[in-house]
C-alpha positions in Angstrom: -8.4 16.2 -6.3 -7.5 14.6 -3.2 -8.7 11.5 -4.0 -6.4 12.1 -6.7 -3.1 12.6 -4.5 -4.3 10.0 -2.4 -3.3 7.5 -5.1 -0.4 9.2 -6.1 0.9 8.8 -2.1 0.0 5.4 -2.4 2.2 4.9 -5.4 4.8 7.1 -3.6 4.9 5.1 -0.8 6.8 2.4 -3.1 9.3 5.0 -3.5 9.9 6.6 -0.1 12.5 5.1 2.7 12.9 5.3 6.5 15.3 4.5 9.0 14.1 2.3 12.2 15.3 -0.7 14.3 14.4 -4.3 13.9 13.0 -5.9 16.6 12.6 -9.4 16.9 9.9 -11.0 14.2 6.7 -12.2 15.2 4.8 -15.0 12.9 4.3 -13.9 9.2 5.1 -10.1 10.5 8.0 -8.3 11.7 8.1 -5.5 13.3 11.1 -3.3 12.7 10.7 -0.3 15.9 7.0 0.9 15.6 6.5 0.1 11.5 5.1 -3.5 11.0 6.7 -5.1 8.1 4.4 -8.1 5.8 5.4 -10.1 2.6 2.1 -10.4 0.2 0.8 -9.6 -3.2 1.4 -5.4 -2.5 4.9 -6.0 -1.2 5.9 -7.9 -4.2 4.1 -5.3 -6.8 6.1 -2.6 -4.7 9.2 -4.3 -5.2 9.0 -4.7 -8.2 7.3 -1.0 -9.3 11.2 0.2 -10.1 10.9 3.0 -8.2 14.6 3.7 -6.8 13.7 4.4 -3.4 11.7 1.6 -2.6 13.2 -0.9 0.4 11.9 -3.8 1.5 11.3 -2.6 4.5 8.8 -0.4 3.6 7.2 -2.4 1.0 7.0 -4.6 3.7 5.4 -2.3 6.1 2.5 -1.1 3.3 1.8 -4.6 2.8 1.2 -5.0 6.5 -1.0 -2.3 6.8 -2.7 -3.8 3.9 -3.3 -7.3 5.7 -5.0 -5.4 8.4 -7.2 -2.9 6.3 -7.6 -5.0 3.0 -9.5 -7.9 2.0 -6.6 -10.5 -0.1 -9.6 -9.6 -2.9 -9.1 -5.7 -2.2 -5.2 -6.3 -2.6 -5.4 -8.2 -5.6 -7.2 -5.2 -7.1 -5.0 -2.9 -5.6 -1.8 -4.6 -6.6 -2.3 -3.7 -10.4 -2.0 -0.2 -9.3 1.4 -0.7 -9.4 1.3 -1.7 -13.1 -1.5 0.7 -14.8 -1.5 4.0 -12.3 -4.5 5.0 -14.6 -7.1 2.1 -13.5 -7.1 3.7 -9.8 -8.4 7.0 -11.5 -10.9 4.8 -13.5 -12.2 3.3 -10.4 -11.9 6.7 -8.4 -14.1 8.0 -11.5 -16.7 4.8 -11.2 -20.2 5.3 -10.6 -20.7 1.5 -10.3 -21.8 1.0 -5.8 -18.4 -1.9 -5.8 -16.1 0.8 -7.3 -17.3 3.4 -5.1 -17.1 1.0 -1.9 -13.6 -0.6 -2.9 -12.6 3.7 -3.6 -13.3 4.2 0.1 -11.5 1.5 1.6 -8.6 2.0 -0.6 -8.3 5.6 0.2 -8.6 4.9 4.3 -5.6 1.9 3.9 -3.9 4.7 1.9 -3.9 7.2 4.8 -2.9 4.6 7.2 -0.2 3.8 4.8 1.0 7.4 4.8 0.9 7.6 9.0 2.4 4.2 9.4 5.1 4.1 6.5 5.5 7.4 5.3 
């Protein structure tokens, strides 16, 4: 079941906003007070996921945490969360050793997520 809500705060996190200072941008990531903000493949599935809360700041700020716990193939898989909530059950569910591993992973960047973003 937590596995389960897991997901469901990953999805969330699309949805959620916060309030913090820029600071001034480094390379391909900004940092805005203590939250790193990123543009990839998650940020762009989170802005567009429709949710009414989302920002780009913290679609920004999941995609960075992303960049630093992800592979670009784990975010690819993970970006069509966004689209079909239901496959991240089906892989939660897999027996298959990849599923299991990429379930793992996912679940740790999720946390992070949560503490960096949430």
């Amino acid at each position: 079941m937590k596995t389960i809500l897991m997901a469901g705060v990953i999805l969330l996190l699309a949805g959620c906003g916060g309030v913090h200072k820029a600071r001034q941008a480094r390379g391909p990531v900004a940092e805005l007070g203590p939250v790193p903000v990123s543009f990839g493949p998650i940020s762009k599935a989170c802005m567009r996921s429709g949710r009414e809360a989302r920002t780009r700041r913290l679609c920004g700020c999941v995609q960075a945490v992303a960049d630093k716990t992800l592979t670009n193939r784990q975010q690819s898989r993970a970006v069509k969360f966004y689209a079909n909530p239901h496959l991240a059950q089906e892989i939660r569910q897999s027996d298959r050793p990849s599923d299991e591993r990429f379930w793992r992973v996912y679940t740790a960047y999720g946390q992070q997520a949560e503490r960096i973003c949430g």
